[in-house]
N, C-alpha and C positions, 0 to 999 in steps of 0.2 A: 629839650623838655617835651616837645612836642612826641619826639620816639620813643621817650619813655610810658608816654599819657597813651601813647596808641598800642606799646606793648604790654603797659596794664589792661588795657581793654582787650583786647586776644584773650589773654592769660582769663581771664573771667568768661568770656567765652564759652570757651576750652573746656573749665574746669567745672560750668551750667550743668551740660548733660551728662558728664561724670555723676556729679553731686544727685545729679533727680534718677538716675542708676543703680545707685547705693540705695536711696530711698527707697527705689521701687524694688530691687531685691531683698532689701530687708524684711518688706510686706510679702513679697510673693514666697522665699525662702522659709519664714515662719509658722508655724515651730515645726525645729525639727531636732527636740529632744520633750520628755513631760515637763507640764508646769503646774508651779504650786498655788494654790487658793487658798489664803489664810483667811480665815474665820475668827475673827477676836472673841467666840463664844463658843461657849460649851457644844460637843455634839448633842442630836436631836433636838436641839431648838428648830425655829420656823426658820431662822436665818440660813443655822447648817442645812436644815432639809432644801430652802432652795438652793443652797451653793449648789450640792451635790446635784436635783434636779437639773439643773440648766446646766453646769458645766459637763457631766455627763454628756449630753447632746450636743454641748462646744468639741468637747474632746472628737465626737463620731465625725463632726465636721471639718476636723483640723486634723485630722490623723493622727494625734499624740494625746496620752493620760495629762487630764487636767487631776492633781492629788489635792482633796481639802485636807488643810492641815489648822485643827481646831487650836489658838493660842486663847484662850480664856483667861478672866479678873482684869481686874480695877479698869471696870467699867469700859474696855477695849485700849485700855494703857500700855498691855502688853503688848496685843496682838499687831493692834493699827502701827507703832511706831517700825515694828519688823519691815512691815510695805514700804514706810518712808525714807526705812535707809538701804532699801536692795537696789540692787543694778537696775536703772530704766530698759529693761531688754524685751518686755514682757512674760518673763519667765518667773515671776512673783506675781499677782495679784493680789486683787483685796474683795470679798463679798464685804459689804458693812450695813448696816443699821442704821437709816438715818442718824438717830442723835449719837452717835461716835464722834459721824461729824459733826452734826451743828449743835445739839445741849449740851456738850460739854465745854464747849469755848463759854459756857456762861457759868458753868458750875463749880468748874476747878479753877482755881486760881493761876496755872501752869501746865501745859500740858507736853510730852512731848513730842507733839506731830504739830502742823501747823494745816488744818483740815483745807487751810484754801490753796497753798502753796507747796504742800508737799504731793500732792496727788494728781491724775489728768483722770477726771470721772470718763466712764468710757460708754456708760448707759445705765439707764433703771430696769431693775430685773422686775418689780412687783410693788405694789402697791398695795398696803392694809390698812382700810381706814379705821378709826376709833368708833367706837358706838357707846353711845350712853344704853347702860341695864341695869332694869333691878329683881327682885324677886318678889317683891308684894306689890304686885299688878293691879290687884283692887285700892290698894293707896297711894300707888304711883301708876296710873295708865296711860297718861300721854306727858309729853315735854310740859305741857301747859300744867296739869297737876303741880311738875318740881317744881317750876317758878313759883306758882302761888302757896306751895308748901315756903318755900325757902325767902319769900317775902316776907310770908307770914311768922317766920322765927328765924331770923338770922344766923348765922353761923350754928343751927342745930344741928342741919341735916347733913349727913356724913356720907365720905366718898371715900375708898378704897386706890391706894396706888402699887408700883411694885417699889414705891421708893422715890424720895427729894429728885427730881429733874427725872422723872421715867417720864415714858410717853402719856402714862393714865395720868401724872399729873400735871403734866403741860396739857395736857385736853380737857381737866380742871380747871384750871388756871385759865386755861382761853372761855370756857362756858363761864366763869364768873365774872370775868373782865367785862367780855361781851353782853351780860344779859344782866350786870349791874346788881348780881346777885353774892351773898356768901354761906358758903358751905366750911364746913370744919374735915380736914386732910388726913387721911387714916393711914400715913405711910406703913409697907412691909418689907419683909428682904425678901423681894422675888415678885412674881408674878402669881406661883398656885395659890400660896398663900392668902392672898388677896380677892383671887374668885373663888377661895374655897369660904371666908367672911364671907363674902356677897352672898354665895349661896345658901348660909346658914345663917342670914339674916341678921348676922352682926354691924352689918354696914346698909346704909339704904340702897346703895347708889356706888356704882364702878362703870368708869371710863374706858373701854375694856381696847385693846386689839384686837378686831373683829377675829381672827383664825381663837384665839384665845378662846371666847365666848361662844363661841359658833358651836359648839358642840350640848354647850347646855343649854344654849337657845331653843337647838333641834328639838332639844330632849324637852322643852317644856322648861325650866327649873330656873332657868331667867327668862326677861322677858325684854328686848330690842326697844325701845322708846324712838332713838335717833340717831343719823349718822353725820358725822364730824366730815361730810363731802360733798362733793357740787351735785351730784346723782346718786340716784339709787344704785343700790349693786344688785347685780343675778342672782346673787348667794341670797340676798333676803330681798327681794323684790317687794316685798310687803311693808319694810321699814321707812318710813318715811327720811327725809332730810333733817336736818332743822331747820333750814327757812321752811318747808312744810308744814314741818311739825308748830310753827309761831312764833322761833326764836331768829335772833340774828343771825347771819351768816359767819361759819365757823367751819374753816376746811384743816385737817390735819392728820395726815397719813403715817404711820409708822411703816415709809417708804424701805426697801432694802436696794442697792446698787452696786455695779462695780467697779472698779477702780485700778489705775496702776500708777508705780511709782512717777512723778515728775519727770520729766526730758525724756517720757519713753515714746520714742519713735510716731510720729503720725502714720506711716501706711501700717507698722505693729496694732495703734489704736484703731484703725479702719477696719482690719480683719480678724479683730475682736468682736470688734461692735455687728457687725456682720452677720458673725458665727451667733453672739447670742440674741440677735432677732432673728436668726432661723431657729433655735432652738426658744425661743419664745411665742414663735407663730407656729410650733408643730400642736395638732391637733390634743395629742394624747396628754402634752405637759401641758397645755390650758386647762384641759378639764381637771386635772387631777390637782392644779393650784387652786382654782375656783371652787372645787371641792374641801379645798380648804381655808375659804374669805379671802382668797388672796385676788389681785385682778392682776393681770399680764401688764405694763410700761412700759416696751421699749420705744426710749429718746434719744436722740442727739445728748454728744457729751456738754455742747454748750448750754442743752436743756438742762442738765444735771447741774453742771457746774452754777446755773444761774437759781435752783431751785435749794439749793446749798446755802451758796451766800444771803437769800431771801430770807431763807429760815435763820440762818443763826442771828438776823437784826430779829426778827418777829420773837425768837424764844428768848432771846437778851431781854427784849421788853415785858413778858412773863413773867421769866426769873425777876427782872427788877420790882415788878410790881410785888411781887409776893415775897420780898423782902427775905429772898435768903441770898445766905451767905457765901460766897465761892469757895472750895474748901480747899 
């Protein structure tokens, strides 16, 4: 018994520095073919343009084309479940959208990925916070105006979304929970749609994705009231918070990150993770995302992963309040 228990112990041994060998060739060996970047959205979104941005820069880093490959509809139904059933090799990833992963574990009744368990988040590529705008500045000019507009007539004053469970309406939903106010929800299919209302005064009030709004803000044609985050941003230095602005505290980022299939490889997710904070800290691609509302995040996967599971309880509670339905 005893020669058995001590030949087990060798055998483990033995088999230690093997095993952290393979590990560590797997990391240093990779990649050494191109890899695919699924996009569960249309091209020329903000999403596709950072794929492409950042992983461009992963690829100069790693010696091999990173290819974005756009799978677009039902709300990243298609695209996401591809990632979750490829080979963990890192030879598939994922850009995604925050609410891929987390608003839709509240919205749909079934989905087919399982956003906490099918994926190893591998860092945050950007960060866009929401911002409250409108366009009649002399009737709405600070945060404090909406409140006392929307005290003063409940459920009047109307918001613009791109649609049930978008990000403009989860940043709805959190301003009225929080500031114990109600607004009436102008759902759209899409996102132009909805700042093209806002713009022509059909609607008071949109929740906007800051990259979204940034251009008509430039231009004068809305106008920034508040931002849905812990600080100010460089893009609009001028725009207050909302705890500045007199409201409660309300943070909510239409975050994009990336991602790779479950059981893939730790030294594979290290020299990802790697690659895209070198290409996130290069000069030329901050400014040109900053240029577009966007701010740089790169975190730890555990930071993602943790900032994941946070959100889908917070927008669970959202969705329940506002009494819809899973579909």
């Amino acid at each position: 018994m005893q020669r058995r228990s001590l030949m087990s112990t060798l055998a483990c041994a033995l088999l230690a520095p093997a095993a952290a060998t393979t590990a560590f060739a797997q990391g240093a060996a990779y990649p050494d073919r191109p890899v695919k970047v699924i996009v569960a959205l249309p091209a020329g979104g903000s999403a596709d343009m950072i794929a492409r941005v950042v992983t461009q820069k992963m690829a100069a880093e790693l010696g091999q084309p990173f290819v974005v490959d756009n799978k677009a509809g039902a709300s990243g139904q298609i695209g996401t479940p591809l990632v979750s059933r490829a080979a963990p090799d890192g030879y598939t990833l994922m850009v995604s959208p925050a609410s891929f992963l987390t608003t839709n574990k509240s919205i749909f009744k079934t989905l087919p990925y399982d956003p906490e368990a099918d994926f190893v988040p591998i860092t945050k590529f950007v960060n866009q916070p929401m911002v409250l705008v409108v366009k009649d500045k002399q009737k709405f000019p600070t945060v404090a105006a909406v409140l006392a507009a929307a005290k003063a007539a409940p459920g009047k004053l109307t918001y613009a979304s791109s649609g049930d469970g978008s990000p403009q309406h989860l940043a709805g939903l959190m301003f009225t929970t929080r500031t114990k106010t109600e607004l009436l929800h102008v759902p759209y299919k899409g996102g132009a749609p909805a700042i093209n209302d806002a713009l022509a005064g059909t609607v008071d009030m949109l929740f906007a994705v800051l990259p979204e709004a940034l251009p008509h803000i430039q231009s004068g044609k809305l106008h920034a009231l508040g931002l849905m985050a812990a600080q100010r941003t460089g893009t609009l230095p001028q725009t207050p918070t909302m705890v500045e602005a007199g409201a409660p505290e309300m943070n909510l980022s239409a975050w994009v990150g990336l991602l790779a299939p479950a059981k893939t490889p730790q030294p594979i997710i290290d020299r990802l993770q790697r690659a895209a904070h070198a290409a996130l800290a290069d000069a030329d691609i901050k400014a040109k995302l900053a240029a577009s509302g966007m701010e740089v995040a790169p975190g730890t996967s555990q930071q993602l992963k943790d900032a994941i599971t946070q959100e889908i309880k917070v927008h669970a509670e959202l969705v329940k309040a506002a009494g819809l339905v899973p579909q």
